[in-house]
OpenMM code with the backbone's topology and positions (N, CA, C; nanometers):
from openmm import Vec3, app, unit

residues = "UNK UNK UNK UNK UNK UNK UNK UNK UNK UNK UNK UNK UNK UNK UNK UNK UNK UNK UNK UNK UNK UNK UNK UNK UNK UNK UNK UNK UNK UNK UNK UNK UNK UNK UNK UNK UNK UNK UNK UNK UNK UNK UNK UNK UNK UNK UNK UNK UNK UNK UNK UNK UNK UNK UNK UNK UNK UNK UNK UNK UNK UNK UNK UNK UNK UNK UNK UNK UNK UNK UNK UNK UNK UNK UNK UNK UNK UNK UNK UNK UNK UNK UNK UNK UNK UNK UNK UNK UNK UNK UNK UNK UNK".split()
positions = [
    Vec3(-5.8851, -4.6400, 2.7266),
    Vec3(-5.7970, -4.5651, 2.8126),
    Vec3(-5.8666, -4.4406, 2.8678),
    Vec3(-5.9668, -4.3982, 2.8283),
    Vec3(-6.0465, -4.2690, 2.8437),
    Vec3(-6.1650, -4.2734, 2.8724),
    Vec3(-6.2713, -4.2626, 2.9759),
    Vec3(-6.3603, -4.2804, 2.9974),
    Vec3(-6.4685, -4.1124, 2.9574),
    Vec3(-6.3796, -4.0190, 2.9359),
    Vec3(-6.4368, -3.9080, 2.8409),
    Vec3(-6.4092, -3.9065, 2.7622),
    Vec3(-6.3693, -3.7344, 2.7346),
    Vec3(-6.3094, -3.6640, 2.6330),
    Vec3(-6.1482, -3.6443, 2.6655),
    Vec3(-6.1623, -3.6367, 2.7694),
    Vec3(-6.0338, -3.6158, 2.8166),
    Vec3(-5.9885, -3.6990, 2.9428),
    Vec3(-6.0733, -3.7553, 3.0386),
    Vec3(-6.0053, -3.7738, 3.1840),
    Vec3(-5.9564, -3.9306, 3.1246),
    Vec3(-5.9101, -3.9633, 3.1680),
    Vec3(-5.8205, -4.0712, 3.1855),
    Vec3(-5.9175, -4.1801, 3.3191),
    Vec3(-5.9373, -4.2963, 3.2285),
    Vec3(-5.9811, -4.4153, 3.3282),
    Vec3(-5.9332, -4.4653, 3.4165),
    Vec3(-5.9904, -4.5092, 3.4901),
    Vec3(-5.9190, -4.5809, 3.6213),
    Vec3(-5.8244, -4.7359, 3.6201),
    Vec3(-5.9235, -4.7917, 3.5415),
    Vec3(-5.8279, -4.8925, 3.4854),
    Vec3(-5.8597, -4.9388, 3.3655),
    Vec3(-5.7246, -5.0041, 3.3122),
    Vec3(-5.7611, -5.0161, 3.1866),
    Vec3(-5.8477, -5.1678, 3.1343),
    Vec3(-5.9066, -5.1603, 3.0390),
    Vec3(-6.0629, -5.2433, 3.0583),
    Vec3(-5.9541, -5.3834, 2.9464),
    Vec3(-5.8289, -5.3574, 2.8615),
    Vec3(-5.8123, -5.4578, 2.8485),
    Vec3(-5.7200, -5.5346, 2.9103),
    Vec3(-5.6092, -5.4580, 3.0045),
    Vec3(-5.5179, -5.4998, 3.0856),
    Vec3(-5.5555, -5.5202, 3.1946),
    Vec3(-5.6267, -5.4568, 3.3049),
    Vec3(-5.6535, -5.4198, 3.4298),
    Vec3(-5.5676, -5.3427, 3.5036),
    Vec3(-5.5029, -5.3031, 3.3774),
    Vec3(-5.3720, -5.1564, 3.4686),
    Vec3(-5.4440, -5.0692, 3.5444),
    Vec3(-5.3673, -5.0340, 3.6306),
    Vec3(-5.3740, -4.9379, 3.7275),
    Vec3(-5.3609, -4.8201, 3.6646),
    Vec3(-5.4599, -4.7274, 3.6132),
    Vec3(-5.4503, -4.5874, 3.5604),
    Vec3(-5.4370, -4.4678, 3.6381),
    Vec3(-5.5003, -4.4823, 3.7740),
    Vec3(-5.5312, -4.4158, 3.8870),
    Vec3(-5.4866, -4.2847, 3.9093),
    Vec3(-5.3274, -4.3127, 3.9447),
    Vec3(-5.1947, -4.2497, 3.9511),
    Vec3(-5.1639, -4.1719, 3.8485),
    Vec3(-5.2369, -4.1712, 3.7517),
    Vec3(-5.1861, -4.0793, 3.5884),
    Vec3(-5.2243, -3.9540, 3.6524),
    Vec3(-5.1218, -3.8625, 3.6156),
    Vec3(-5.1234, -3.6743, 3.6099),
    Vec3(-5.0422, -3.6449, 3.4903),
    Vec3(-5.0947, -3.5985, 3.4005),
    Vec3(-5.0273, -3.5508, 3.2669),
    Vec3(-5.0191, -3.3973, 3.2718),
    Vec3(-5.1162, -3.3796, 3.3806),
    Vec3(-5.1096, -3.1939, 3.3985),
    Vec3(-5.1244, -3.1274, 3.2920),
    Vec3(-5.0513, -3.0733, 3.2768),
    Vec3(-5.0642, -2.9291, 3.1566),
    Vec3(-4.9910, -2.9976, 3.0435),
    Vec3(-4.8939, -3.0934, 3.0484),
    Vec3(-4.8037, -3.1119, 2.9325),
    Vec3(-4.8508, -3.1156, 2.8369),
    Vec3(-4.9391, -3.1825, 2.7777),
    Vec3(-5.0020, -3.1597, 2.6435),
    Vec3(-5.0287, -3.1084, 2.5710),
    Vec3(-5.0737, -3.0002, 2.6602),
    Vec3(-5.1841, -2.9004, 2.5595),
    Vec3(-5.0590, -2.7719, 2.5604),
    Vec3(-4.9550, -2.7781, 2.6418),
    Vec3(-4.8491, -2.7348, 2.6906),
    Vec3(-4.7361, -2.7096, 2.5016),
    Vec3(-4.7739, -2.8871, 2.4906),
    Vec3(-4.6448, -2.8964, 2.3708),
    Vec3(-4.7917, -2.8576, 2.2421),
    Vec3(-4.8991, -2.8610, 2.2275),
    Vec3(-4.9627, -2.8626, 2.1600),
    Vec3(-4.9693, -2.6762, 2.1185),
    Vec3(-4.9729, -2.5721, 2.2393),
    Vec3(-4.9496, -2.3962, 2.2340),
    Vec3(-4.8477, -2.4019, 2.1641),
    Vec3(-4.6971, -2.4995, 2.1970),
    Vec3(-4.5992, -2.4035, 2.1244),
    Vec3(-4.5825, -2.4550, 1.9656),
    Vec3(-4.6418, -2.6155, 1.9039),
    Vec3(-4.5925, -2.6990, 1.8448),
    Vec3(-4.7123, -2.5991, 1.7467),
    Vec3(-4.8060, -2.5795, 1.7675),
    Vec3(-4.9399, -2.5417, 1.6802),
    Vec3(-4.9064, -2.3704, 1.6432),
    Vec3(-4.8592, -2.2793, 1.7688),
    Vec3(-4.8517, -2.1412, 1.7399),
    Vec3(-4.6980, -2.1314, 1.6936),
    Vec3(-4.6263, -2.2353, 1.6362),
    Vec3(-4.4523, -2.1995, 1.5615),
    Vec3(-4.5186, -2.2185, 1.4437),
    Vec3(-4.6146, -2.3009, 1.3912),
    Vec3(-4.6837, -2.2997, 1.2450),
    Vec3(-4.7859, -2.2529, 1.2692),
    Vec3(-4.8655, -2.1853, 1.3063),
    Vec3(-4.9869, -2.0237, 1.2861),
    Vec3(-4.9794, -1.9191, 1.2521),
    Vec3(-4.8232, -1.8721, 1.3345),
    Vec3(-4.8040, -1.7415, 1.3144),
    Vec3(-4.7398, -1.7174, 1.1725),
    Vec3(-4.6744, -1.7905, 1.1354),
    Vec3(-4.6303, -1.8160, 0.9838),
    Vec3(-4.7346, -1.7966, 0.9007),
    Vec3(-4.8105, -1.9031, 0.8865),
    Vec3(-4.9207, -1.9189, 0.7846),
    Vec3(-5.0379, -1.7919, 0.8177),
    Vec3(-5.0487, -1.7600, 0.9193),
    Vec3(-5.1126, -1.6059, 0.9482),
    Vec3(-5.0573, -1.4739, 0.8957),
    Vec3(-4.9647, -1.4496, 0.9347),
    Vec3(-4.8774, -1.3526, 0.9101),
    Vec3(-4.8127, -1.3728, 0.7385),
    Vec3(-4.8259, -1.4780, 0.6697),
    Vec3(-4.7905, -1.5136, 0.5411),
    Vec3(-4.9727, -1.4744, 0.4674),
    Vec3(-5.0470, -1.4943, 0.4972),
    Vec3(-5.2072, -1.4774, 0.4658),
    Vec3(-5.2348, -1.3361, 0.4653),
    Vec3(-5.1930, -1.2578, 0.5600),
    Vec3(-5.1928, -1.1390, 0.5778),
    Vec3(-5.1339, -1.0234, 0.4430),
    Vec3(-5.0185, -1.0733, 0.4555),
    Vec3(-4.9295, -0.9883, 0.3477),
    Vec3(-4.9139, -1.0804, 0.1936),
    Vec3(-4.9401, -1.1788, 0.1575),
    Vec3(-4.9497, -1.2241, 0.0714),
    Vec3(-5.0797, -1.2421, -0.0424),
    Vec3(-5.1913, -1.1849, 0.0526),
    Vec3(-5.2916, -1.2250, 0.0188),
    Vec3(-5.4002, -1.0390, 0.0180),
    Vec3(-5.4762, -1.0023, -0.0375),
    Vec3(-5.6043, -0.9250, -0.0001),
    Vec3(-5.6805, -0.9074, 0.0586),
    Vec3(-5.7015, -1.0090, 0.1366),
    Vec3(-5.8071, -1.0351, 0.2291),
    Vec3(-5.8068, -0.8890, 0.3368),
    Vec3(-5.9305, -0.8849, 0.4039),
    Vec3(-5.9385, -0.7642, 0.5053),
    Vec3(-5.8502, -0.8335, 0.5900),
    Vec3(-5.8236, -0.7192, 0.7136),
    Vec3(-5.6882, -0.7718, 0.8274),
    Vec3(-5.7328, -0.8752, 0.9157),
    Vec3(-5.8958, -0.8631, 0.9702),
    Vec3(-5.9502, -0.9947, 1.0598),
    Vec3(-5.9340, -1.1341, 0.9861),
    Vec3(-5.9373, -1.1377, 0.8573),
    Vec3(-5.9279, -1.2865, 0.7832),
    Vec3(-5.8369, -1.3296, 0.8442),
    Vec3(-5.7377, -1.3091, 0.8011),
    Vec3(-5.6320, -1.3945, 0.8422),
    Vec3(-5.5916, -1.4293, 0.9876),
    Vec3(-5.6168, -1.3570, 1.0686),
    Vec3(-5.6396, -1.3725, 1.2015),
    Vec3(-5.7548, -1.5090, 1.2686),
    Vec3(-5.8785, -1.4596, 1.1640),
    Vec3(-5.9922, -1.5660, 1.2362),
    Vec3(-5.9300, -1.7152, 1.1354),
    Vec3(-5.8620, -1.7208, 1.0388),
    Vec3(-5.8579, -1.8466, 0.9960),
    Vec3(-5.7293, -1.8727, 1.0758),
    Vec3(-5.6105, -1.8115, 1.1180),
    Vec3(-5.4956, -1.8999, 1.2209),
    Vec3(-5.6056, -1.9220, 1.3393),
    Vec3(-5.6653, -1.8638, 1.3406),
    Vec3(-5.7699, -1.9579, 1.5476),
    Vec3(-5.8163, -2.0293, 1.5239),
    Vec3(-5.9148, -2.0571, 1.4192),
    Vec3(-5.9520, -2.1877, 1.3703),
    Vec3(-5.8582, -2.3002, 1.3314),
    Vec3(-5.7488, -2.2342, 1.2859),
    Vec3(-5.6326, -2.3654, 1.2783),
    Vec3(-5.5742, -2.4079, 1.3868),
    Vec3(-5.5671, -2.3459, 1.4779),
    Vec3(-5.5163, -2.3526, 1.6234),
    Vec3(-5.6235, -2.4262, 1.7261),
    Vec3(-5.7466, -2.3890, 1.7117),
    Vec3(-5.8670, -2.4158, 1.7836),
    Vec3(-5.8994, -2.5722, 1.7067),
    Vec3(-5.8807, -2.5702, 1.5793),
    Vec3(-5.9277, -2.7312, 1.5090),
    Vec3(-5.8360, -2.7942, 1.5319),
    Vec3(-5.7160, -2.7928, 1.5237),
    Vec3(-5.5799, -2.9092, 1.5562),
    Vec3(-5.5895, -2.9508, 1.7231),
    Vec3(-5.5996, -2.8294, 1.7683),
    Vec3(-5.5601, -2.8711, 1.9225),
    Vec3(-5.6637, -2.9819, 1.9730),
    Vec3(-5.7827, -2.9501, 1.9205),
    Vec3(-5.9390, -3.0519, 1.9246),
    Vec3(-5.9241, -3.1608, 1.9274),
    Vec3(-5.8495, -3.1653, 1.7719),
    Vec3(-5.8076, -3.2875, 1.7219),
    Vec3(-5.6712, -3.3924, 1.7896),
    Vec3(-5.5828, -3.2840, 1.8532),
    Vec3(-5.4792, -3.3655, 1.8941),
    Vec3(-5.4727, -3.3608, 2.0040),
    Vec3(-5.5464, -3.3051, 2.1246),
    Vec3(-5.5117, -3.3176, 2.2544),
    Vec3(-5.5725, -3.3997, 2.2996),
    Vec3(-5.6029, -3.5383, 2.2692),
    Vec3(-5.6113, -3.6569, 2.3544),
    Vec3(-5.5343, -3.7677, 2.2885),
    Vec3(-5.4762, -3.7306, 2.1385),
    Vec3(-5.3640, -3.8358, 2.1575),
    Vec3(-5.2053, -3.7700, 2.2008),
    Vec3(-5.2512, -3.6245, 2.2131),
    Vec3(-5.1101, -3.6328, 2.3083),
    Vec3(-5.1112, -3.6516, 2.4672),
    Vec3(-5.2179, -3.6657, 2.5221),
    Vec3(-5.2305, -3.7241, 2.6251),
    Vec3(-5.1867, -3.8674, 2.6631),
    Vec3(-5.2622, -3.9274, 2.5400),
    Vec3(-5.2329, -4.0234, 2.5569),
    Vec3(-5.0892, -4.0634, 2.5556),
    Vec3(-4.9829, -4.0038, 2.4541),
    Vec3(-4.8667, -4.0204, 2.4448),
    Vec3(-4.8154, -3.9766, 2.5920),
    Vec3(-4.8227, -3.8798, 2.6309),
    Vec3(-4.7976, -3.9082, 2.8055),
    Vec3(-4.8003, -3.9819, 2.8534),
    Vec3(-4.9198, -4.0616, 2.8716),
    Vec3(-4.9574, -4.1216, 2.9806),
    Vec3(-4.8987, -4.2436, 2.9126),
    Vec3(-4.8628, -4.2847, 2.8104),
    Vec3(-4.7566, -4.3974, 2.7564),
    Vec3(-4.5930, -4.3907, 2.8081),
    Vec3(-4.5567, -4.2281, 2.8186),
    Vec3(-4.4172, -4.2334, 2.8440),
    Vec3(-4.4361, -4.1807, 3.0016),
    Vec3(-4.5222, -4.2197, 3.0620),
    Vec3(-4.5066, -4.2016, 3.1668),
    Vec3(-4.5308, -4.3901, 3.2365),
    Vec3(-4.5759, -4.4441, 3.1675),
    Vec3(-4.6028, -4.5868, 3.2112),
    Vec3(-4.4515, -4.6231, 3.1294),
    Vec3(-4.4134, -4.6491, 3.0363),
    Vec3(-4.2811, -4.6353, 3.0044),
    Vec3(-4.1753, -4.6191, 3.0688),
    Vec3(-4.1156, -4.5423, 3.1192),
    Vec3(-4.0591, -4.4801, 3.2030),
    Vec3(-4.0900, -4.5272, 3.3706),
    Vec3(-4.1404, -4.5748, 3.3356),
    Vec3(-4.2124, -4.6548, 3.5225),
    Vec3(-4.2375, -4.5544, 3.6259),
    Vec3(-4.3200, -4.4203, 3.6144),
    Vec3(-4.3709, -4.3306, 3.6908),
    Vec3(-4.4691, -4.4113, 3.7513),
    Vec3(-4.5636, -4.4882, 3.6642),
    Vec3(-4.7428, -4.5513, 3.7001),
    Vec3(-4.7439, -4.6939, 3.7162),
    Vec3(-4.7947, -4.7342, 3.7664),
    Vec3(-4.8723, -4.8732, 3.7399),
    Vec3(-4.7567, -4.9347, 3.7992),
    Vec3(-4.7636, -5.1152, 3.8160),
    Vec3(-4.7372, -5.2016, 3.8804),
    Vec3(-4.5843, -5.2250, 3.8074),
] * unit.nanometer
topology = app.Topology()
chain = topology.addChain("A")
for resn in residues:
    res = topology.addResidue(resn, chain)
    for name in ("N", "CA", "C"):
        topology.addAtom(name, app.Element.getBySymbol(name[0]), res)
């Protein structure tokens, strides 16, 4: 379905769908800011006052949790787009 990291193929190599037409835009990474920073600021702000650490710790380990998940999940939430958007009959034939 992906001919990168991220862009989206033209067609798909086991169907011959029409991918062309896919725009997922911002949504992803969209639900990925609010879904990732409602559990950061918690576990940051809980690290902070619960813990000893100097005040940057806890700060540089929520970006790394934020910066490693989003890595990790913003191409299968793309992909989940571009499923409920073929779903939904926005794309393809």
């Amino acid at each position: 379905m992906f001919k990168g990291l991220l862009t989206v193929a033209d067609r798909c190599t086991v169907c011959d769908l029409d991918l062309s037409a896919i725009d997922s835009g911002d949504g992803p990474a969209v639900f990925l800011i609010f879904i990732l920073g409602f559990t950061a600021v918690p576990l940051t702000l809980w690290l902070s006052f619960a813990t000893s650490l100097p005040d940057g710790v806890p700060i540089l380990i929520g970006a790394a949790y934020i910066i490693g998940l989003a890595a990790l999940l913003l191409r299968p939430a793309k992909a989940y787009i571009v499923a409920l958007q073929y779903r939904h009959r926005s794309i393809g034939n």
